[in-house]
N, C-alpha and C positions, 0 to 999 in steps of 0.2 A: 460678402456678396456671393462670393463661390458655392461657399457651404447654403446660402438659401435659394439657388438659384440651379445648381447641380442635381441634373437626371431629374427636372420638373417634369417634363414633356415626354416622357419613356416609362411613368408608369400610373397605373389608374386603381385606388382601393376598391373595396366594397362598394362606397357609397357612390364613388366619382364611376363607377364600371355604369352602375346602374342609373347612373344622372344621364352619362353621355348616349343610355339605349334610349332612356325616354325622349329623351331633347331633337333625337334624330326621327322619333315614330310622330308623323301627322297629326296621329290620332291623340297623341298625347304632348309634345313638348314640354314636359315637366312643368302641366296646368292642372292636368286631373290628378297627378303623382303628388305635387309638393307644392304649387300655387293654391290649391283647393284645401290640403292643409294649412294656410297661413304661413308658407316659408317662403325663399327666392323671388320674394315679388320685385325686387331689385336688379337681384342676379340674371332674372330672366331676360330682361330687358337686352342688358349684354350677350347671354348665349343663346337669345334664338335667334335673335336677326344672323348672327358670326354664324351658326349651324343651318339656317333655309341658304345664307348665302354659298359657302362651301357645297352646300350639296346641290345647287343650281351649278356647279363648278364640278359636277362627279368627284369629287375628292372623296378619297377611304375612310372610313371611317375613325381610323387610326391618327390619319390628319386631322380629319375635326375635333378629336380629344385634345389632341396635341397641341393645336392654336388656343383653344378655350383656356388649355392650362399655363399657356401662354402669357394670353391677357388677363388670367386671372391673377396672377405672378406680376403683373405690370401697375395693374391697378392697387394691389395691394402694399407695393413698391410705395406709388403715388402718397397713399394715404397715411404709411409707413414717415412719409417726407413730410406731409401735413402736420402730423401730432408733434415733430420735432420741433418745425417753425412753429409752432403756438407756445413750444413750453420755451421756447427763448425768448419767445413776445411777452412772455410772464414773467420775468426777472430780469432785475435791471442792476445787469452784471455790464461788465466792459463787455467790448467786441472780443478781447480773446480768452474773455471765461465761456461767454457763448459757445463761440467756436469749440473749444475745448468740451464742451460740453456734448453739443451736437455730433461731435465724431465719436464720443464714447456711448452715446445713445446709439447710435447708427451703429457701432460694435453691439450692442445690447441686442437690440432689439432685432437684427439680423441671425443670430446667433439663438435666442430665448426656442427651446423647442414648442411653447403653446402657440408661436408668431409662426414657426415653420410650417407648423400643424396646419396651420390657417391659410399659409403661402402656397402651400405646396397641393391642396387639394382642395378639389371642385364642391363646393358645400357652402354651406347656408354660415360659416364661422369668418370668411373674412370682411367683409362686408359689416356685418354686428361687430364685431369686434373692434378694428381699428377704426369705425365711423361713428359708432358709440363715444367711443373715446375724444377723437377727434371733436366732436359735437359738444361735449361737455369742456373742453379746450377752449373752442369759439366762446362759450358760454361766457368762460369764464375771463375772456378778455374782453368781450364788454361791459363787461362790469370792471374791470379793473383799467381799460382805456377811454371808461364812460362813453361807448360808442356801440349806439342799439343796432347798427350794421350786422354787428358779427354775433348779437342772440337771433337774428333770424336764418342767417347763415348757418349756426349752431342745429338751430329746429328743423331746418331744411334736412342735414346730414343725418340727424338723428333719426328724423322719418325716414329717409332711410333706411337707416341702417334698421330700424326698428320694423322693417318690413317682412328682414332676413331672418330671424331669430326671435322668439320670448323673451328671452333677458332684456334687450336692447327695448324693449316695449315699455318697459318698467322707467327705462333710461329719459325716452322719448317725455313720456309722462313727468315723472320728478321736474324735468326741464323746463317744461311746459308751466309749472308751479313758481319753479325760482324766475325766472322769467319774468311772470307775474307778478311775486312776490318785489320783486327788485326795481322794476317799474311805480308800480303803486306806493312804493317808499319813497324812491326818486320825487315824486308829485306831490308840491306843495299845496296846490291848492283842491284836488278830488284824490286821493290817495286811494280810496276804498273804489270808488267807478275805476279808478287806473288801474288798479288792480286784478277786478273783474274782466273788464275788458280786456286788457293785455292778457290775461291768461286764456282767454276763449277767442283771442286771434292764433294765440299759438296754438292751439289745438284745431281750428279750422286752417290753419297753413298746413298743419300734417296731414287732416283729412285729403286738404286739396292736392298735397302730392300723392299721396296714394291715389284719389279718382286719373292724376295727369298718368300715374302708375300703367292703371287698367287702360285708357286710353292707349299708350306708347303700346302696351303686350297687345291690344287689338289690333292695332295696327302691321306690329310684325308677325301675326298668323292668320292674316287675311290669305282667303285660299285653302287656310287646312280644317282640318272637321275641328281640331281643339279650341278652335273660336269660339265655336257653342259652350265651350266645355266652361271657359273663360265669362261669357257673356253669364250665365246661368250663377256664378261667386260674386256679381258684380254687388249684392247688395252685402256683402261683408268688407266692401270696402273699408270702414272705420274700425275694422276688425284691428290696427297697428294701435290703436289706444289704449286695448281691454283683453289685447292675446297673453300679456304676461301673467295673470290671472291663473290662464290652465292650468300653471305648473301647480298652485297649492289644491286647485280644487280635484287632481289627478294624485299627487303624490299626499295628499292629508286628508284630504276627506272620499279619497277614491270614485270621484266619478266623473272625471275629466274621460277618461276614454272612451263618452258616446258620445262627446263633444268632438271626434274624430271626425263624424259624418259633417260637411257644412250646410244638409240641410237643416240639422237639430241644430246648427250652433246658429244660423240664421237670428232667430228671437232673442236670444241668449245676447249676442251682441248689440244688437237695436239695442236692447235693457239697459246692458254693462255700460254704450258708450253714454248713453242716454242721461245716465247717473253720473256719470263722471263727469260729463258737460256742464251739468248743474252744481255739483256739489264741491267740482276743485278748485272753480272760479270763488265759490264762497268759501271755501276754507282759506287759500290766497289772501281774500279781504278777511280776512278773521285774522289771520296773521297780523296784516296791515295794521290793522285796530289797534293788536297790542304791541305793536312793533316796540316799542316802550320794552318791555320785556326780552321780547325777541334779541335786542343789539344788545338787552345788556347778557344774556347767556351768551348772544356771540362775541362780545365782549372778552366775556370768561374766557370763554371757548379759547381765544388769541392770545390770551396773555398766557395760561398755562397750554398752549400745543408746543410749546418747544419740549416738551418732555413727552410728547403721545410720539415721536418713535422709537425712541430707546426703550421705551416700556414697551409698545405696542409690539415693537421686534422681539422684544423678549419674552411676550405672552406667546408670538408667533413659533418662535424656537421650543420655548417649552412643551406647546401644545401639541406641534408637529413633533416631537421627538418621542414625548408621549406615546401618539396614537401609531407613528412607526413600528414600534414597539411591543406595546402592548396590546393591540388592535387587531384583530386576523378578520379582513373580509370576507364575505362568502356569497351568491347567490340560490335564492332559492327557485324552483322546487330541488335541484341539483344536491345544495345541504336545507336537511329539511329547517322550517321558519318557526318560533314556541309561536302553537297557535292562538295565543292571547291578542299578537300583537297584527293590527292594520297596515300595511305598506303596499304603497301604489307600485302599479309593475311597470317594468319599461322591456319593449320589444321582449315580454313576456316572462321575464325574470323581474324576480325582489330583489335587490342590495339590503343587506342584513349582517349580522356581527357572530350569529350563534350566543346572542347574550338571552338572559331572561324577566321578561319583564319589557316594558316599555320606558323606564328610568334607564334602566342601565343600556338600552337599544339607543336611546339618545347621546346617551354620552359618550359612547364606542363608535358612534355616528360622529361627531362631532370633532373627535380626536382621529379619526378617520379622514376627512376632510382636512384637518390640518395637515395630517403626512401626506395626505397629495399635493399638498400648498407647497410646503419645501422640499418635498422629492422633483419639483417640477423647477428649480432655481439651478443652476451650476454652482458649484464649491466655489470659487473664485468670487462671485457676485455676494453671495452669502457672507463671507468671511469681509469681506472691503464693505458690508451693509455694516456686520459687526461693529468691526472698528469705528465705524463713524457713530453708531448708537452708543457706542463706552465714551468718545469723543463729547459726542452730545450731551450725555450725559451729567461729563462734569462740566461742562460750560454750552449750558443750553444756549439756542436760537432757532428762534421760531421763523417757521414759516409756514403762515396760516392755511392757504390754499392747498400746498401739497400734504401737510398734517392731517389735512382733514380728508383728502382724496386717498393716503396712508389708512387711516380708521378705516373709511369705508371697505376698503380694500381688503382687510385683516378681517372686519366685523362679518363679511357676505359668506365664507365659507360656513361658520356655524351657524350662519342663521337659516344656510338652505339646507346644512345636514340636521336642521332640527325641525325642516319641514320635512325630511324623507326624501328630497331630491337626490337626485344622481350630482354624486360630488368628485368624479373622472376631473382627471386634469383638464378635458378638452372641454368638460361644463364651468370648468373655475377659468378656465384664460381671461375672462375677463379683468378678476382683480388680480388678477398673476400680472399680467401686463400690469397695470395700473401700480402696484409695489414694485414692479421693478423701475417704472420712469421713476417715483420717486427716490427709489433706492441712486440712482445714478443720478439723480438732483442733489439728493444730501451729502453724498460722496464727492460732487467736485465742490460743491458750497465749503464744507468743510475742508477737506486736504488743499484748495488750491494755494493757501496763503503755504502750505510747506513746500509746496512743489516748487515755489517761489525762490523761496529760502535756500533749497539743496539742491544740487544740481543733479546729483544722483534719480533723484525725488520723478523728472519728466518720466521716466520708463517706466513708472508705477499704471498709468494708464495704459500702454498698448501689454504691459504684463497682464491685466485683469480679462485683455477680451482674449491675448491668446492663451491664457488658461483654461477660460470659457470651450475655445476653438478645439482645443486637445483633450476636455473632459464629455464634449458634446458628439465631435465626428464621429467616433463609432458606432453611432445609433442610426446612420447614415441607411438610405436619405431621405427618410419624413422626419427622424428624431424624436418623433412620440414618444418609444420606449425607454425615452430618456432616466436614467437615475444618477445622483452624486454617488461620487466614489465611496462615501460612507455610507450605501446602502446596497445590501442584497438583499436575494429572497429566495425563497427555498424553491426547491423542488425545482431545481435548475433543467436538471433533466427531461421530468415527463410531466407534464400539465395532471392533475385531478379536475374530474367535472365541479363546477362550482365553485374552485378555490379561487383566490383574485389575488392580485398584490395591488400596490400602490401605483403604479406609472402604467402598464401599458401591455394588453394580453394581442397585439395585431388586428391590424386592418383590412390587408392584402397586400401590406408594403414585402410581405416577403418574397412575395412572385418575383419580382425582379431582382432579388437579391440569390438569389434558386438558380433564378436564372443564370447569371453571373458566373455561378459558381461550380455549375454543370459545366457550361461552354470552357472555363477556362481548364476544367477538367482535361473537358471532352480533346482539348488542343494539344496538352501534355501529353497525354495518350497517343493522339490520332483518332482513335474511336471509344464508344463505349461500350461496353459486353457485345462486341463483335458489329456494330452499328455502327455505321458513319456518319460523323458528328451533325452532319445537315439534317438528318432523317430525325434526333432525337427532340421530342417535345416536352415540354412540359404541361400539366393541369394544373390547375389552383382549384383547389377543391372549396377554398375561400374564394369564392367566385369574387379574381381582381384581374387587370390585366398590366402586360408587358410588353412596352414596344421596344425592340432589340436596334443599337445603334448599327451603323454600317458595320460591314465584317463580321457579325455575331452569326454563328451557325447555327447555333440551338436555338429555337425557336418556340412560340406559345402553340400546343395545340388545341388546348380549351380550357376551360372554366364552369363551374360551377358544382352544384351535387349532382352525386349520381348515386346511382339504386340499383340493385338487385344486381344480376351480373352481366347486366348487358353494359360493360364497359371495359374500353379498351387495354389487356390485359399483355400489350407485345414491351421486349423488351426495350423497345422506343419510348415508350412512355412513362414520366418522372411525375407521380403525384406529390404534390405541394400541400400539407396539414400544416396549420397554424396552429398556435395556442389558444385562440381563440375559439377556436371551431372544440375542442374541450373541453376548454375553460368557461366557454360562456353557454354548454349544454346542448352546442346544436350534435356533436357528434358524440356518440359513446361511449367509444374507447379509441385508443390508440393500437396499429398495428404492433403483436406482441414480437415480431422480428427486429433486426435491428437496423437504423436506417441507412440508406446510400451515402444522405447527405445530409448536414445538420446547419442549421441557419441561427446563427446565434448573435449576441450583441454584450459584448465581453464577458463572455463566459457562462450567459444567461442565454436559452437555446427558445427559438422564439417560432421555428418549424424545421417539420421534419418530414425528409426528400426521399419517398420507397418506388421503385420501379416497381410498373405493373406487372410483370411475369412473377417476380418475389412476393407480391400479394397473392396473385391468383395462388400461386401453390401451396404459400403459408394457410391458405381456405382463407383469409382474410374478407369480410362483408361490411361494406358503409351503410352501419346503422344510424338513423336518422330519429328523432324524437318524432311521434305521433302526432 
């Protein structure tokens, strides 16, 4: 609770800096910025009403980040409590296998850095993520409690979530299918109409949460110009159906990026949903038809999943160990791309391998993807997955639903690094989450009858999460740059443009860690190079921000890029370079002096803290790409 909950409200990355300026501007409320793109159509709902009311209240701006990330952290809490009540609603263990169960999930899942990632900042991931999840939970206990209550509560969540994110649109859809599917099976006597029907109710319930969507956001920006802005998207309401699309026809076939405008993507969606409307509901009944077939693969399917995770973990280990290894990331234009091969760009860079050929780009892709899969688990979690997969192994037991929600989980990373997606831990959270509930279902399923047996055996559970607690805190406090202790990477020192690693090149998380560590300086001292500690500020030259708790004397003085040499060069002033601003080609170089102050995360230095008089003299200039 500590570790996901510690220093939420005190600091703001990249993306959360630039949410909380739009959400505040009239002209915009993050409608024209990221509603207009198809993202937040959820989240806004929550920060614009929380942001017109605060600032009907003259609160600083600093407060209005600060609540949002508040309730973002609350809600996410919520839904965090949701997933675990559904997965004990699915196993019919005693009350204190439950129990038992539920608090090592709550260790888990409190702990997991793709869950902090998600907790701890303002963005379109927590909402897709844990409501996705959630949704297919509902799903799947109506079906297993034979009660159609909780698939439309499912579809409900889903639309949703599928409002915040692309992925989660894929989600929403699939659901929509099994829904269908599972209905029209049910039905003796019109199987194929049930079919149909139930699947084009579920897809008009999602429609109609999104129109109730646009409704609610018209109503909390009545008064500001962004209404229009709003009123002008409304015919892409069904856009949650047919937005997960983007990603192949952007990252495979490259021309998703004029699909940015939403007046070109206007027709594009009428078409998309138009055809999905007709076609899902008939594939559904085509199912249904041959259901005959269908139960007997799922059949199969059941009898041998007791061995899809010992295997499946063991494909996972392999592949991730692999692509750790052997794989060296790179973006281009920064390392140039062999120009045989096609790849769609994201915020203006390729992910690429420096391989040759398109065979071998895929498979350094692939294996790529896997070392961000278990670079993103703690040692502890990993190791107690182990054992229970060798466990399994010689004395399998199945359990069909999580084996199979296991599969999907393991099968999504290669199948979007072999579409060319961005395969970042923050684009896999999805089945990062989803293997770990598993992982923590097969683990008490199996150990509990020893835990039974030994007395010793109880401490095995709170050993795994505070293992987890002592392999994760130093990555403190978003955890992104998280890695297991079995992995480094080079160039600890000084970032190359271009090069990448596995976990995590910063966001803006460093500014408050900069900060931190100036002021506590600045305190040992009493001042710094002749300055008194009040006076000294900091830049994020990653434009992030830092709200300083009481008592802090060092303080933010700005943020963002700067140019040529109209900037403030006094010995007050601590610029903040990330590795990211390097690494991912928006800067240069690095200043060739050496720094004030280094911001590292055990031993891996993640920015680097130069007072402005030591640049100015060094002739130091922030070059900027063209």
């Amino acid at each position: 609770m500590l570790l996901s909950v510690s220093e939420v409200t005190q600091f703001m990355t990249l993306d959360e800096t630039a949410f909380g300026e739009v959400l505040r501007n009239p002209l915009d409320r993050n409608i024209a910025s990221n509603w207009a793109q198809g993202a937040s159509h959820t989240a806004n709902l929550i920060w614009i009403p929380i942001t017109r009311g605060l600032q009907a209240l003259s609160a600083l701006p600093a407060t209005i980040d600060a609540s949002l990330k508040g309730v973002h952290w609350l809600l996410g809490m919520a839904l965090i409590f949701c997933i675990i009540w559904n997965v004990q609603a699915l196993l019919s263990w005693s009350l204190a296998e439950r129990q038992l169960l539920a608090l090592l999930l709550i260790g888990v899942l409190y702990v997991l850095p793709v869950d902090n990632l998600a907790l701890k900042t303002l963005n379109y991931d927590l909402i897709s993520l844990f409501g996705s999840t959630a949704a297919v939970l509902f799903v799947a206990r109506g079906h297993a409690e034979s009660n159609p209550k909780f698939f439309w509560i499912g579809l409900t969540v889903a639309a949703l979530a599928a409002q915040e994110k692309l992925n989660a649109s894929l989600i929403l859809l699939v659901l929509c299918f099994v829904v269908g599917v599972i209905e029209g099976a049910a039905s003796r006597s019109h199987p194929v109409t049930t079919a149909i029907i139930s699947t084009l109710k579920a897809m008009v319930l999602a429609l109609a949460v999104s129109l109730a969507s646009y409704g609610l956001a018209a109503i909390s920006l009545i008064g500001d110009p962004a209404l229009s802005v709003l009123l002008r998207t409304l015919p892409l309401f069904m856009e949650l159906l047919t937005v997960w699309i983007y990603a192949p026809l952007r990252f495979v076939f490259g021309i998703g990026d004029a699909l940015a405008d939403p007046a070109v993507r206007v027709w594009y969606a009428w078409v998309a949903t138009a055809l999905t409307l007709v076609l899902l509901p008939v594939v559904a009944a085509l199912v249904v038809v041959a259901r005959t077939r269908f139960v007997a693969g799922l059949t199969w399917f059941i009898r041998h999943s007791a061995f899809s995770f010992p295997a499946g973990l063991g494909v996972l280990l392999a592949a991730g160990v692999a692509g750790l290894y052997l794989v060296s990331p790179f973006f281009a234009p920064m390392v140039p791309l062999d120009p045989s091969m096609r790849i769609g760009s994201i915020n203006g860079v390729q992910l690429h391998f420096s391989t040759v050929g398109p065979v071998a780009h895929r498979l350094a892709a692939v294996g790529f993807a896997y070392g961000v899969f278990i670079a993103a688990f703690p040692t502890a979690l990993l190791v107690a997955a182990g054992a229970t997969a060798l466990r399994l192994a010689w004395r399998p037991r199945a359990a069909p639903f999580f084996d199979l929600m296991f599969a999907i989980a393991l099968v999504t990373p290669g199948l979007l690094a072999l579409m060319n997606t961005p395969t970042f831990n923050r684009y896999l959270n999805l089945p990062i989450l989803w293997a770990a509930i598993v992982m923590v279902v097969r683990i008490v399923e199996v150990w509990m009858p020893v835990v039974r047996a030994q007395r010793w055996a109880p401490m095995a559970w709170p050993a795994i999460v505070v293992l987890m607690i002592a392999e994760v805190a130093p990555f403190r406090p978003l955890y992104a740059a998280f890695r297991p202790i079995t992995v480094n990477y080079p160039g600890a020192d000084a970032p190359v443009p271009g090069h990448l690693n596995f976990s995590w090149t910063g966001w803006g998380e460093e500014t408050i860690l900069a900060g931190k560590l100036i002021d506590d300086e600045c305190r040992k001292q009493g001042q710094l190079a002749g300055v008194d500690c009040g006076k000294v500020g900091i830049w994020s030259v990653y434009n992030a921000r830092w709200y300083p708790k009481p008592g802090v004397q060092v303080h933010q003085s700005g943020g963002g890029y700067v140019t040529g040499d109209a900037w403030p060069a006094d010995a007050d002033t601590y610029y903040v370079i990330n590795r990211q601003l390097v690494a991912g080609g928006l800067l240069q170089t690095l200043p060739e002096i050496s720094p004030d102050f280094v911001v590292g995360y055990r031993g891996f230095a993640m920015a680097w803290v130069f007072r402005g008089d030591r640049l100015k003299s060094a002739g130091y200039r922030f070059v900027w790409p063209q």
